[in-house]
C-alpha positions in Angstrom: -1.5 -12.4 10.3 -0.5 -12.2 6.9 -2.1 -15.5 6.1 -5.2 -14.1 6.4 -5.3 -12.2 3.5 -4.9 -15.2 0.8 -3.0 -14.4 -2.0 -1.1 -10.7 -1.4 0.7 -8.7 -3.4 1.5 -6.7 -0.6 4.8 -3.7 0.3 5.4 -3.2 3.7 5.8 0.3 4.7 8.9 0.5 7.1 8.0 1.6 10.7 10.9 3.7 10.7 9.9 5.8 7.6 6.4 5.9 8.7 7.6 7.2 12.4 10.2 9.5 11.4 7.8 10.9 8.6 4.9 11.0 11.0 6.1 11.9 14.1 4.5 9.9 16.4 6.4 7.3 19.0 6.0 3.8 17.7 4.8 2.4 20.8 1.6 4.8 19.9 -0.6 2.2 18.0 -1.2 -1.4 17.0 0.1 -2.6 13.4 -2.1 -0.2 10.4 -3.4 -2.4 7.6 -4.8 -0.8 4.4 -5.5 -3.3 1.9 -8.1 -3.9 -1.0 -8.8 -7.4 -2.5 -9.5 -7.4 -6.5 -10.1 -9.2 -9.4 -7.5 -9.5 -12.2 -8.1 -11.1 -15.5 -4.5 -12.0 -16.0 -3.5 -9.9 -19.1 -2.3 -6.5 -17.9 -2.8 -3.0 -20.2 -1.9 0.2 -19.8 -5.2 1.1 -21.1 -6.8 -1.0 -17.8 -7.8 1.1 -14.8 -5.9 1.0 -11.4 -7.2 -1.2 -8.7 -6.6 1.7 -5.6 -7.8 2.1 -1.8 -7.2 5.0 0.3 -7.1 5.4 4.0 -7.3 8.6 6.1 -5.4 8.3 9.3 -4.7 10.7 12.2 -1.1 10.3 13.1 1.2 12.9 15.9 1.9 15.2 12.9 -2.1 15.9 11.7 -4.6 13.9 9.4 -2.8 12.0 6.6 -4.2 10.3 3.6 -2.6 6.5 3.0 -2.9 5.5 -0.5 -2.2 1.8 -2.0 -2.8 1.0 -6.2 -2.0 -2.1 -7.9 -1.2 -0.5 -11.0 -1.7 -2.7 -14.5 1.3 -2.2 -17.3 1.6 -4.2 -20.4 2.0 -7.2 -19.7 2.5 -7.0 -15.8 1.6 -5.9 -12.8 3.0 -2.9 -10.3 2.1 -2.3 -6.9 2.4 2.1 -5.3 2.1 2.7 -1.8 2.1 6.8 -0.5 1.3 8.5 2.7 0.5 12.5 1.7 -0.5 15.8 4.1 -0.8 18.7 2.3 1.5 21.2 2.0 4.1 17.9 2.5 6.0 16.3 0.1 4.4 12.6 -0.3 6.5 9.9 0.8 6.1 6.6 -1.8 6.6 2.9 -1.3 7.0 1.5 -4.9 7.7 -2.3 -5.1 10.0 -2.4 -8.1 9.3 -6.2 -8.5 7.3 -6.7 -12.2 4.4 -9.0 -11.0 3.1 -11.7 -13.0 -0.4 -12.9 -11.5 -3.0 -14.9 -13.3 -6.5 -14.7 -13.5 -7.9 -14.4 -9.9 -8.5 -12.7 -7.1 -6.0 -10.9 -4.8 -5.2 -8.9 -2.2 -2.4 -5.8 -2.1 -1.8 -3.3 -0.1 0.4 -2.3 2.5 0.8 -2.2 6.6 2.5 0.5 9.1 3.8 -1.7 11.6 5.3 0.9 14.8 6.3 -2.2 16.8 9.9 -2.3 15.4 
């Protein structure tokens, strides 16, 4: 499936953290996909805005809010993942790898895949 989605810059969230976070048996749902395609010029600031999507998503343990942001530095790129219910401590998904892309257009994000 993921060759469907062109060029990714994608974290997978781990089942198990997503199920043991959430609650909810892993046989409950089909693979999650939150993603967000962009354009990036290639040269990375601080100053430049995050590239985000968010997802709400009812899961055994209440409503959640699924977040993904390709984040831009100088001179690079970082990709965030969280899952957030309030009055919960977030859980975050932070790709430590520095990403490099050139001018184009790409797709992040990140799946919850319960069939582990």
């Amino acid at each position: 499936m993921s060759g469907m989605f062109g060029k990714v810059a994608a974290v997978a969230a781990v089942a198990t953290a997503a199920v043991a976070l959430a609650g909810a048996p892993a046989s409950a749902a089909d693979t999650a996909y939150n993603t967000r395609s962009v354009w990036l010029d290639g040269v990375p600031r601080w100053s430049d805005a995050d590239a985000c999507t968010t997802r709400s998503m009812t899961l055994a343990g209440g409503n959640y809010t699924w977040t993904d942001c390709i984040r831009p530095q100088d001179g690079y790129y970082l990709q965030t993942s969280s899952l957030s219910k309030p009055g919960l401590d977030t859980a975050y998904l932070n790709d430590p790898v520095q990403h490099h892309f050139s001018q184009g257009t790409y797709t992040f994000g990140s799946l919850l895949d319960p069939h582990f």
